[in-house]
Biopython code that builds the backbone (N, CA, C, O; Angstrom):
import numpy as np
from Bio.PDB.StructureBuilder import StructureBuilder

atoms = [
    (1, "UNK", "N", (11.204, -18.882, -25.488)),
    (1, "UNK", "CA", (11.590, -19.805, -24.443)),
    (1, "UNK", "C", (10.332, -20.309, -23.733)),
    (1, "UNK", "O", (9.418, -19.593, -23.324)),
    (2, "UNK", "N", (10.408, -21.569, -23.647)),
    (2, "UNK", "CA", (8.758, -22.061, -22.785)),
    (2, "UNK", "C", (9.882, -22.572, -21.378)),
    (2, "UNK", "O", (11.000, -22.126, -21.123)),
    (3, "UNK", "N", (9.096, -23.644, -20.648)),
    (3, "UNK", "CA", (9.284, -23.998, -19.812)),
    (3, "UNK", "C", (9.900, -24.594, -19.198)),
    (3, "UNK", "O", (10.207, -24.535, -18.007)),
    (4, "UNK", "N", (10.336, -25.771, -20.638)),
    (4, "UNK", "CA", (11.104, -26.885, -20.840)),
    (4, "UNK", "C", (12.723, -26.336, -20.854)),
    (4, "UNK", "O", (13.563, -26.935, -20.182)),
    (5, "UNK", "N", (13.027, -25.335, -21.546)),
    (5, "UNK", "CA", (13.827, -24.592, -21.251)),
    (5, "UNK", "C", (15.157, -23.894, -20.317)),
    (5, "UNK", "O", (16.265, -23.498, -20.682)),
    (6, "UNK", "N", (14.460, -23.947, -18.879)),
    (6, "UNK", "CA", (15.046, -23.225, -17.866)),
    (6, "UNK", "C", (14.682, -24.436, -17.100)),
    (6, "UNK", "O", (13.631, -25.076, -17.138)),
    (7, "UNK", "N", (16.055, -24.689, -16.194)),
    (7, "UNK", "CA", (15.861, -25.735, -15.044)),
    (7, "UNK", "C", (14.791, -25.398, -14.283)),
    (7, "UNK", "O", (14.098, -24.389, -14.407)),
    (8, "UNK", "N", (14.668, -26.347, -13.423)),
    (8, "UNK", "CA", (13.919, -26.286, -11.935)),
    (8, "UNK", "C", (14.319, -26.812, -11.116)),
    (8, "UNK", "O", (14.472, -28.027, -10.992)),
    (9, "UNK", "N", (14.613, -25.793, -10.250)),
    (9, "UNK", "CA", (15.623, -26.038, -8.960)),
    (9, "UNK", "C", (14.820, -26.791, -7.911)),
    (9, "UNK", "O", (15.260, -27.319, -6.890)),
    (10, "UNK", "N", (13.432, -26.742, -8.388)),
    (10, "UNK", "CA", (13.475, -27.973, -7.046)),
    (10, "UNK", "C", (13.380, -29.765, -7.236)),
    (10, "UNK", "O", (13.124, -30.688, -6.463)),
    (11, "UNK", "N", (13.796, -29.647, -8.954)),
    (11, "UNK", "CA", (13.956, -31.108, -9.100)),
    (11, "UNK", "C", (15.425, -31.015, -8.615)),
    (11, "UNK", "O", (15.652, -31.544, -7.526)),
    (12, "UNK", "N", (16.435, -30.435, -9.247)),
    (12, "UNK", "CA", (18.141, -31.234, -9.236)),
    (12, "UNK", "C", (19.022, -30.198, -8.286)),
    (12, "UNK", "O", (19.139, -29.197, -8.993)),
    (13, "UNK", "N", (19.472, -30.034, -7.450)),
    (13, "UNK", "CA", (20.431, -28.828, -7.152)),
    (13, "UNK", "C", (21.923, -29.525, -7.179)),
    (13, "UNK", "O", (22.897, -29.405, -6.436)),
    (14, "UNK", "N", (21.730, -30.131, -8.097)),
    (14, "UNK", "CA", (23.470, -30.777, -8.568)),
    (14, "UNK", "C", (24.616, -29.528, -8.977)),
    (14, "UNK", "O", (24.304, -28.592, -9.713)),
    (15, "UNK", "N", (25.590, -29.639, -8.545)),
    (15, "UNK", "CA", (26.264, -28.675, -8.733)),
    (15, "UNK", "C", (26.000, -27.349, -7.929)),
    (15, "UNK", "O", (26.723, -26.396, -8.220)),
    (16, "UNK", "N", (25.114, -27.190, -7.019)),
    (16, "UNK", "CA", (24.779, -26.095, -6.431)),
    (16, "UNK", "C", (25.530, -26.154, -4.744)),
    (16, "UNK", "O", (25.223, -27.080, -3.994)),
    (17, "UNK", "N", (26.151, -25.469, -4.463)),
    (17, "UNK", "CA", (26.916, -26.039, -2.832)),
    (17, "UNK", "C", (25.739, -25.120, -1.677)),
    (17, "UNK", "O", (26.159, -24.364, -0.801)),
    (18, "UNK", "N", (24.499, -25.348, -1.882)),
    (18, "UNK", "CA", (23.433, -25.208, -0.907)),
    (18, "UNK", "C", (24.320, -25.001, 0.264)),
    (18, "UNK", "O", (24.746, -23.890, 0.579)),
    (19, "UNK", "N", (24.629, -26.273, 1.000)),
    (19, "UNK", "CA", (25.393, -26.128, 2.284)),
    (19, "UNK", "C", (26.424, -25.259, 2.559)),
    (19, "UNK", "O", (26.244, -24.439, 3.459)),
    (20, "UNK", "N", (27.759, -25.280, 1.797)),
    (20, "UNK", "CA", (28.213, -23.928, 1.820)),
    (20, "UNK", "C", (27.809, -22.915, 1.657)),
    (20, "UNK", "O", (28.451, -22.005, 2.182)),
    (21, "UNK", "N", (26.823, -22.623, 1.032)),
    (21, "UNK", "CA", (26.329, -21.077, 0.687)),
    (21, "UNK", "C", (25.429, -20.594, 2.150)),
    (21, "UNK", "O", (25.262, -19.480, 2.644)),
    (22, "UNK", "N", (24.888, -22.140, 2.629)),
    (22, "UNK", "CA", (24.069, -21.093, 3.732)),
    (22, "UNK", "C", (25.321, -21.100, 4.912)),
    (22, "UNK", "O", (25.166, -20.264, 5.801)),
    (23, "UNK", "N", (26.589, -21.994, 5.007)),
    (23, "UNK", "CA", (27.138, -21.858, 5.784)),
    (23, "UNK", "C", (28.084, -19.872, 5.429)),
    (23, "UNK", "O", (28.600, -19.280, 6.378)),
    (24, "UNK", "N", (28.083, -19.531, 4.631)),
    (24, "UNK", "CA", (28.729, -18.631, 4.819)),
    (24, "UNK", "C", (27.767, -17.410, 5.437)),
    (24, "UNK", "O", (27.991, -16.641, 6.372)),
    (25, "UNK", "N", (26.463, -17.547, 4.439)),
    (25, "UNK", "CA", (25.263, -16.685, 5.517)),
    (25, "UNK", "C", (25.228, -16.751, 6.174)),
    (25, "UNK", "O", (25.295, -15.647, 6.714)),
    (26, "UNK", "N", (25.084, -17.942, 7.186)),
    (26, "UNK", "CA", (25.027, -18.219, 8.917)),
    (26, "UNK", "C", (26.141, -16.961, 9.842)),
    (26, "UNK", "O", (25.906, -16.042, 10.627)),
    (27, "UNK", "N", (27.599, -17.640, 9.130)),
    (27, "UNK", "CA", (28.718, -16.909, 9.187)),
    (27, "UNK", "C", (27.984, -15.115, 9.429)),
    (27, "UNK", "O", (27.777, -14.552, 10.504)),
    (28, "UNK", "N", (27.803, -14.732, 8.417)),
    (28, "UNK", "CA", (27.692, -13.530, 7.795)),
    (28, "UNK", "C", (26.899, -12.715, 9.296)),
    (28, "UNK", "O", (27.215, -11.808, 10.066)),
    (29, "UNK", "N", (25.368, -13.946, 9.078)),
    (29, "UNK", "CA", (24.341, -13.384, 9.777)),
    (29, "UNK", "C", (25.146, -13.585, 11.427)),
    (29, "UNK", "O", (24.249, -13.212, 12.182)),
    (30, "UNK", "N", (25.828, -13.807, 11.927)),
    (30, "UNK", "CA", (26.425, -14.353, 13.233)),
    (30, "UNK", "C", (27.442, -12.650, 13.507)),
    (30, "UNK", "O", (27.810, -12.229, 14.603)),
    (31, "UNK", "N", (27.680, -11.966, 12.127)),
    (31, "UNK", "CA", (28.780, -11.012, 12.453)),
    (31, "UNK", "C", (27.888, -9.876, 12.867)),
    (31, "UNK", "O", (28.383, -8.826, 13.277)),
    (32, "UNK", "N", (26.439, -10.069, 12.765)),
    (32, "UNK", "CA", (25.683, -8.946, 12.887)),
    (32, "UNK", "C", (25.217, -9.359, 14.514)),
    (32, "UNK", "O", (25.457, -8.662, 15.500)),
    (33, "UNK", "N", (24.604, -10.471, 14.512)),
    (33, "UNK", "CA", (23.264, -10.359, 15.951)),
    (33, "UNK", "C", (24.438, -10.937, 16.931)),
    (33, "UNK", "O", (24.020, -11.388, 17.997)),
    (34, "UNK", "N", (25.822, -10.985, 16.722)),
    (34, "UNK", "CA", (26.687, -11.061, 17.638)),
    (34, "UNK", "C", (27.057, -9.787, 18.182)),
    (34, "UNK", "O", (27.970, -9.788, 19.007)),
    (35, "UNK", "N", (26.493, -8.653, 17.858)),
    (35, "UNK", "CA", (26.619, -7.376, 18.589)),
    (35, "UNK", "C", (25.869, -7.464, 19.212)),
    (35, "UNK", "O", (24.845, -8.030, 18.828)),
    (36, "UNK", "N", (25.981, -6.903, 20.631)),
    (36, "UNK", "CA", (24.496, -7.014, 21.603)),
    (36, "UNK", "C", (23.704, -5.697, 20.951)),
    (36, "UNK", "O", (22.502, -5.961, 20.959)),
    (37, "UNK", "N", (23.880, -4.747, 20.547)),
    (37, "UNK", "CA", (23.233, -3.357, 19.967)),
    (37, "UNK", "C", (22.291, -4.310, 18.653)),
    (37, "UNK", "O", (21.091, -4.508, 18.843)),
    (38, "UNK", "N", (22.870, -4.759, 17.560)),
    (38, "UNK", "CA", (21.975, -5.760, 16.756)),
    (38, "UNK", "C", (21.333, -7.138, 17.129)),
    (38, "UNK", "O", (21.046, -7.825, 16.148)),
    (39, "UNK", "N", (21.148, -7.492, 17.935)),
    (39, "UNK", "CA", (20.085, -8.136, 18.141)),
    (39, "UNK", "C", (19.005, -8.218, 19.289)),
    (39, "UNK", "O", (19.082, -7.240, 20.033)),
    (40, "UNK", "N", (18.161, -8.988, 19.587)),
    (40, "UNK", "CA", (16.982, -8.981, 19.924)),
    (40, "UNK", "C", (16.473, -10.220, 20.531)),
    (40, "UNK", "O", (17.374, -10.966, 20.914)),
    (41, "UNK", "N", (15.096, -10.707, 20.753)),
    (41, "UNK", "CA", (14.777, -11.477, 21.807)),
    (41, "UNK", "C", (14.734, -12.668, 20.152)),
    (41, "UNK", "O", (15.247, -13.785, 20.220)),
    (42, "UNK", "N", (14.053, -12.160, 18.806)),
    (42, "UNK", "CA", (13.996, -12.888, 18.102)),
    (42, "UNK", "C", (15.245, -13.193, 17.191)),
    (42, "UNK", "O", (14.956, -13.858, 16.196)),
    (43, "UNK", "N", (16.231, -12.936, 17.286)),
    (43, "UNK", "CA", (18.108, -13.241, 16.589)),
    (43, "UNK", "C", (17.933, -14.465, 17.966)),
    (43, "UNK", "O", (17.422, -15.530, 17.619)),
    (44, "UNK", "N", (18.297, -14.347, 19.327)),
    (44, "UNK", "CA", (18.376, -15.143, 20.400)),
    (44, "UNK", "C", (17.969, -16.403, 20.430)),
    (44, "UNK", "O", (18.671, -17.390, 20.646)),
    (45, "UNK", "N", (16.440, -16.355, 20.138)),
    (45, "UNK", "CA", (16.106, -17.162, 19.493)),
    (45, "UNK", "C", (16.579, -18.162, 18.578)),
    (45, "UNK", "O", (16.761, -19.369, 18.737)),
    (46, "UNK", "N", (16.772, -17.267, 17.399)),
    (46, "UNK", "CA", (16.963, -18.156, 16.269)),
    (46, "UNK", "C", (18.667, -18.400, 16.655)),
    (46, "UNK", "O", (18.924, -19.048, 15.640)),
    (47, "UNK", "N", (19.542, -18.360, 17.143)),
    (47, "UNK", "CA", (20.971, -18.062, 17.100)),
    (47, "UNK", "C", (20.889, -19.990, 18.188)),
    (47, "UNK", "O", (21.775, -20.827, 18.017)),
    (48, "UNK", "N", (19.721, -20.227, 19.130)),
    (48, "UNK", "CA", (19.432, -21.275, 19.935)),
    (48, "UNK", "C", (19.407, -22.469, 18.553)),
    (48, "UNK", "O", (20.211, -23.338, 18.213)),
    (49, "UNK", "N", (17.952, -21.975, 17.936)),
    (49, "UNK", "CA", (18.107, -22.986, 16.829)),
    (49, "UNK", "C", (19.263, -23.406, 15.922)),
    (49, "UNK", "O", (19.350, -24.494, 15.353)),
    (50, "UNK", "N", (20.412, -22.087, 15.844)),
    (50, "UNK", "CA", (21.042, -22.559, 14.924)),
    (50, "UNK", "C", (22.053, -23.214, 15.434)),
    (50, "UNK", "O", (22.590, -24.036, 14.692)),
    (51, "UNK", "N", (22.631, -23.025, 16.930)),
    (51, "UNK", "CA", (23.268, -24.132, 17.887)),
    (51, "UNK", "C", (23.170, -25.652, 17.754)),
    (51, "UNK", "O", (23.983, -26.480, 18.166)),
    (52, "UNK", "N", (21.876, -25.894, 17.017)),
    (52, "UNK", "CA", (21.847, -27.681, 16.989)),
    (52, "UNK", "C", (21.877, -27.883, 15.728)),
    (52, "UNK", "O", (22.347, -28.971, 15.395)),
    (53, "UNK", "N", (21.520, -27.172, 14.884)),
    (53, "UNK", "CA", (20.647, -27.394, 13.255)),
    (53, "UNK", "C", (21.734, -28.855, 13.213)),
    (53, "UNK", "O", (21.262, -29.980, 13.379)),
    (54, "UNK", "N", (22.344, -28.759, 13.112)),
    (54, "UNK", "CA", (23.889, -29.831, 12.936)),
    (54, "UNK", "C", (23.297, -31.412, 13.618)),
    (54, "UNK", "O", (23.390, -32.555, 13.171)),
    (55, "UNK", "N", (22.654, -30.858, 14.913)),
    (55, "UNK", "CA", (22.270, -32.253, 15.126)),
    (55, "UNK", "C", (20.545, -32.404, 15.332)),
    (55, "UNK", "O", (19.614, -31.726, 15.766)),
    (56, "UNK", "N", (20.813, -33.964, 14.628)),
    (56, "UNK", "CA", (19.905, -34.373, 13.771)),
    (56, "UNK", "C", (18.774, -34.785, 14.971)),
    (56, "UNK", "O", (17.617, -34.364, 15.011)),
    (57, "UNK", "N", (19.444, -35.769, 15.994)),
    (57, "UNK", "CA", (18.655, -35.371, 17.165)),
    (57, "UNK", "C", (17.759, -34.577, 18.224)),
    (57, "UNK", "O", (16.943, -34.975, 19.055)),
    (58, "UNK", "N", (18.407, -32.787, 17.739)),
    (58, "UNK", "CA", (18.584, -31.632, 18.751)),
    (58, "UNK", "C", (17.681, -31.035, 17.757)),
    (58, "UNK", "O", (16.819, -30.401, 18.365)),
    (59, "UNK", "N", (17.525, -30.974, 16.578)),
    (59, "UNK", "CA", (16.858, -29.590, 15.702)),
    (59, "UNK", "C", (15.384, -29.753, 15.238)),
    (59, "UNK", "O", (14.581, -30.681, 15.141)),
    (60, "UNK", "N", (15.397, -28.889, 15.083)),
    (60, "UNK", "CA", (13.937, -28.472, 14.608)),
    (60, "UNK", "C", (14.028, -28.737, 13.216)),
    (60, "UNK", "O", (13.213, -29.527, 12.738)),
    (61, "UNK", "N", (14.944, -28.173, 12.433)),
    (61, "UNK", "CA", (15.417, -27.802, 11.054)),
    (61, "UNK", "C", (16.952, -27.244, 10.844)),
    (61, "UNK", "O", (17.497, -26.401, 11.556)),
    (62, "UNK", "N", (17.580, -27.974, 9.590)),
    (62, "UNK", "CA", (18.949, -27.414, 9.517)),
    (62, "UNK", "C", (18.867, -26.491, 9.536)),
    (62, "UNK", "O", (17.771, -25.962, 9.716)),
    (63, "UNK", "N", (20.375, -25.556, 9.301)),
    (63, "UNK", "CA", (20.631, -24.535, 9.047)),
    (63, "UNK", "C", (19.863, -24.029, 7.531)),
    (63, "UNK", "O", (19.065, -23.092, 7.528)),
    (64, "UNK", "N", (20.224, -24.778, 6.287)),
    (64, "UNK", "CA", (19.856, -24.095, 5.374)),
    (64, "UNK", "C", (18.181, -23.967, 5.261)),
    (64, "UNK", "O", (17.728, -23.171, 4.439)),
    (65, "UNK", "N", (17.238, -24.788, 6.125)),
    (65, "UNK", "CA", (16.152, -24.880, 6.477)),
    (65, "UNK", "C", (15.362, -23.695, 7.142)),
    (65, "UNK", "O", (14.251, -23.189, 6.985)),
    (66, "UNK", "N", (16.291, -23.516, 7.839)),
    (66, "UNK", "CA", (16.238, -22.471, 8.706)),
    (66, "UNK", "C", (16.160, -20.868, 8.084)),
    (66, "UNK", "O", (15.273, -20.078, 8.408)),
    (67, "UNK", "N", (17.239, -20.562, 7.152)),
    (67, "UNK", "CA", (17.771, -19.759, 6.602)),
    (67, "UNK", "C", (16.178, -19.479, 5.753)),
    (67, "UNK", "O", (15.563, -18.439, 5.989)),
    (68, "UNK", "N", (15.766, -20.252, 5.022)),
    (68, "UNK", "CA", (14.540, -20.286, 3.942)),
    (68, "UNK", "C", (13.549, -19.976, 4.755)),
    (68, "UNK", "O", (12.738, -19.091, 4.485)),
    (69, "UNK", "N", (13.532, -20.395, 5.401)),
    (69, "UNK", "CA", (12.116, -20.070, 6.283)),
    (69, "UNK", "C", (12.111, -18.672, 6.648)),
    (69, "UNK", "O", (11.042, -18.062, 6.664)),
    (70, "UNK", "N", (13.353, -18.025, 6.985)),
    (70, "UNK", "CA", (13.506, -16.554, 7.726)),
    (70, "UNK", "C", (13.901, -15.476, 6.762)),
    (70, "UNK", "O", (13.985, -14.279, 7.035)),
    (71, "UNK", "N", (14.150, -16.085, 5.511)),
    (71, "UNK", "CA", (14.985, -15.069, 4.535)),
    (71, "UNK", "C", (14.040, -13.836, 4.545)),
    (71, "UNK", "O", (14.662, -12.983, 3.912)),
    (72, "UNK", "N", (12.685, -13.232, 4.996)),
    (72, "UNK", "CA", (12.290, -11.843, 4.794)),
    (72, "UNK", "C", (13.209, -10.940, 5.936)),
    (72, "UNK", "O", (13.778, -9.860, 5.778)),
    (73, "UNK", "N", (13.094, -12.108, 7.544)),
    (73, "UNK", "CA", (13.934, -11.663, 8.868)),
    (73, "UNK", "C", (15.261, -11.231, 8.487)),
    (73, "UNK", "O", (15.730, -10.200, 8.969)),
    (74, "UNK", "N", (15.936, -11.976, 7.616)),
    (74, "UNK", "CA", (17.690, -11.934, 7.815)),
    (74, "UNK", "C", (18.016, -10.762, 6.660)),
    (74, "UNK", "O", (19.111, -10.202, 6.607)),
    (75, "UNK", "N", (16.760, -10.430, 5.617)),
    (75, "UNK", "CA", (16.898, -9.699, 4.368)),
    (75, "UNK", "C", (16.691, -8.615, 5.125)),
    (75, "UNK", "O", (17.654, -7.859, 4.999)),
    (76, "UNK", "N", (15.874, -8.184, 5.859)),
    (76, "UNK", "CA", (15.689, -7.070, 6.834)),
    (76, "UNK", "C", (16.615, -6.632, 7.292)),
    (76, "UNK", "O", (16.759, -5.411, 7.359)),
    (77, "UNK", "N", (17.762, -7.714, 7.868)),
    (77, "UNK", "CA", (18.640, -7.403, 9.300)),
    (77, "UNK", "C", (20.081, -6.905, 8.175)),
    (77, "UNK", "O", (21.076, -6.181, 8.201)),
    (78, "UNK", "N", (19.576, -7.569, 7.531)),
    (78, "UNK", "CA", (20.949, -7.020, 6.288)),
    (78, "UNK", "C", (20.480, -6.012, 5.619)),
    (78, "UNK", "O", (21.520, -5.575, 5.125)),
    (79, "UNK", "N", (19.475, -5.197, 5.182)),
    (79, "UNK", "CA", (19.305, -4.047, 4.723)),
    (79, "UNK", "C", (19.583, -2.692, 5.893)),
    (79, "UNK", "O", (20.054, -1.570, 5.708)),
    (80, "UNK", "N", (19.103, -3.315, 7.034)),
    (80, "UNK", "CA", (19.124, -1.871, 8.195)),
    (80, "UNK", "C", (20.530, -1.638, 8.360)),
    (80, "UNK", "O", (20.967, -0.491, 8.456)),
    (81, "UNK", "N", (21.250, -2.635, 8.397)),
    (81, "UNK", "CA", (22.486, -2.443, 8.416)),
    (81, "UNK", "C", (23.394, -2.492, 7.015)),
    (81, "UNK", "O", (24.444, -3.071, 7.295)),
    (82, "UNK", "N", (23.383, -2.248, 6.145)),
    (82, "UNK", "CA", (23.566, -2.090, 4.594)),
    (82, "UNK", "C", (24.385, -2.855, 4.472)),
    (82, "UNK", "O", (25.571, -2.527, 4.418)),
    (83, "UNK", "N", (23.862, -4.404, 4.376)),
    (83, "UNK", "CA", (25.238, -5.291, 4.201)),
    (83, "UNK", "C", (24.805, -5.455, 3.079)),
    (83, "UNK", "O", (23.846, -6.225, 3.024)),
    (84, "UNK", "N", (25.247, -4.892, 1.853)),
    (84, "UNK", "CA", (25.031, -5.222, 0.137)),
    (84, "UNK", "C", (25.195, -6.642, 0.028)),
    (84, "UNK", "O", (24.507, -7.470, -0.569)),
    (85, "UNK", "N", (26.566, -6.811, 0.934)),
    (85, "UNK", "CA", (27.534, -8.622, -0.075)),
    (85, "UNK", "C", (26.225, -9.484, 0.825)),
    (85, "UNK", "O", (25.598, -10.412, 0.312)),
    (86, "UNK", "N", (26.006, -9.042, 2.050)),
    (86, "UNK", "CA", (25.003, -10.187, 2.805)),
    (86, "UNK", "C", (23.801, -10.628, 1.704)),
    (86, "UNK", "O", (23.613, -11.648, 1.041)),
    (87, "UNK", "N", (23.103, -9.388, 1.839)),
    (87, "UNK", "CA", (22.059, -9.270, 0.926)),
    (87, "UNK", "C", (22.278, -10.241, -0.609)),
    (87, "UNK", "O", (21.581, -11.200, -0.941)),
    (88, "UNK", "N", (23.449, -9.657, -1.377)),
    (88, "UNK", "CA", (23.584, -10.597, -2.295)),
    (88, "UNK", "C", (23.810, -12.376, -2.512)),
    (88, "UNK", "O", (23.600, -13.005, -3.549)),
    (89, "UNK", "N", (24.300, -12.918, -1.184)),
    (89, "UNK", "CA", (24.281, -14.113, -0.690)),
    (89, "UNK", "C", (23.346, -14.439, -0.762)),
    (89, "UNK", "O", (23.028, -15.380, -1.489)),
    (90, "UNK", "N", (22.631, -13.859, -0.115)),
    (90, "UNK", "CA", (21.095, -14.318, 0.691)),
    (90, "UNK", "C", (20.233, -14.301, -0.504)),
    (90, "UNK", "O", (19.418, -15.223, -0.514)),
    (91, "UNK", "N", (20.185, -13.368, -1.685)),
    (91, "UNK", "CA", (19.366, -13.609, -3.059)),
    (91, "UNK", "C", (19.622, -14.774, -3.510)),
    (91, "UNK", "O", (18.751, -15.643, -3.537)),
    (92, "UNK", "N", (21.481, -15.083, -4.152)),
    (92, "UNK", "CA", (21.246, -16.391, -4.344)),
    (92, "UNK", "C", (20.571, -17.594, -3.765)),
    (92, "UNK", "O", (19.734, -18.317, -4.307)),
    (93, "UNK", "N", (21.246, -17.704, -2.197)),
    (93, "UNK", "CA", (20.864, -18.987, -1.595)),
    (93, "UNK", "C", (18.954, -19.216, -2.002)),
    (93, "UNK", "O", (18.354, -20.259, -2.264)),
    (94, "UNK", "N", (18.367, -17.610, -1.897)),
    (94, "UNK", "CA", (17.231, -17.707, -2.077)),
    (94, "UNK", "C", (16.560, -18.249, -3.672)),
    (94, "UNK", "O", (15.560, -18.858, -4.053)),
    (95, "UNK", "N", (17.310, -17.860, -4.053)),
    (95, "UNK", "CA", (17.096, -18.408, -5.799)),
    (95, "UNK", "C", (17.228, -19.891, -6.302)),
    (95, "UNK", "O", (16.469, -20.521, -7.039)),
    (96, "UNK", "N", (18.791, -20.399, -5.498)),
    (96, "UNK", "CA", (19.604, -21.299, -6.039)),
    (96, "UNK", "C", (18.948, -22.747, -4.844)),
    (96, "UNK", "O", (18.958, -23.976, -4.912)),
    (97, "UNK", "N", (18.571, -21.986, -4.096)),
    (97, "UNK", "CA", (18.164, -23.518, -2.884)),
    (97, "UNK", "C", (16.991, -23.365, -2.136)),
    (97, "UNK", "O", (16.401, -24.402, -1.831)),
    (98, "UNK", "N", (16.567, -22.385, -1.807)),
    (98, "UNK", "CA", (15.001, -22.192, -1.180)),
    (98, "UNK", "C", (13.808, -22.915, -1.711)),
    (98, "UNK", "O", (12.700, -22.729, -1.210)),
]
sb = StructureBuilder()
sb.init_structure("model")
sb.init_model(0)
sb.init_chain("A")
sb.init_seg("    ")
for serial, (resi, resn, name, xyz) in enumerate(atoms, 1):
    if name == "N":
        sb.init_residue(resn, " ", resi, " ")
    sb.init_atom(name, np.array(xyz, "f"), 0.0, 1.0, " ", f" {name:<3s}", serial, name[0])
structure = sb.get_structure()
């Protein structure tokens, strides 16, 4: 197998539902740093950013923007707390759209 071979996801993500996938992470990541015991000054933070991602006016960066940029943060916050299915989300989105 050479190169030519295997797509590259950062030419086409046709068929890939990017947006749903980080919307269910968001979801996911929201069931955790919505405990006051799990989160912190930096979830607070990011939980501000993810209040606008939606608007185009208000953000820094979408949600799934967002998500890529932090995936070592949110891979963390889902291992201390052993969310396997989180974790497995979060590989794809990281594979399939990052």
């Amino acid at each position: 197998m050479d190169a030519t071979d295997t797509p590259d996801r950062y030419v086409s993500f046709k068929g890939i539902d990017c947006e749903g996938n980080s919307r269910r992470i968001i979801e996911r990541l929201y069931m955790h740093i919505d405990d006051p015991a799990k989160t912190n000054a930096f979830w607070e933070r990011f939980r501000a950013k993810l209040a606008v991602a939606d608007d185009p006016l208000k953000r820094q960066a979408d949600g799934l923007c967002l998500l890529c940029a932090n995936v070592y943060y949110i891979s963390d916050l889902f291992e201390e707390y052993e969310d396997e299915e989180g974790l497995a989300m979060l590989r794809q989105l990281e594979d399939e759209c990052c």
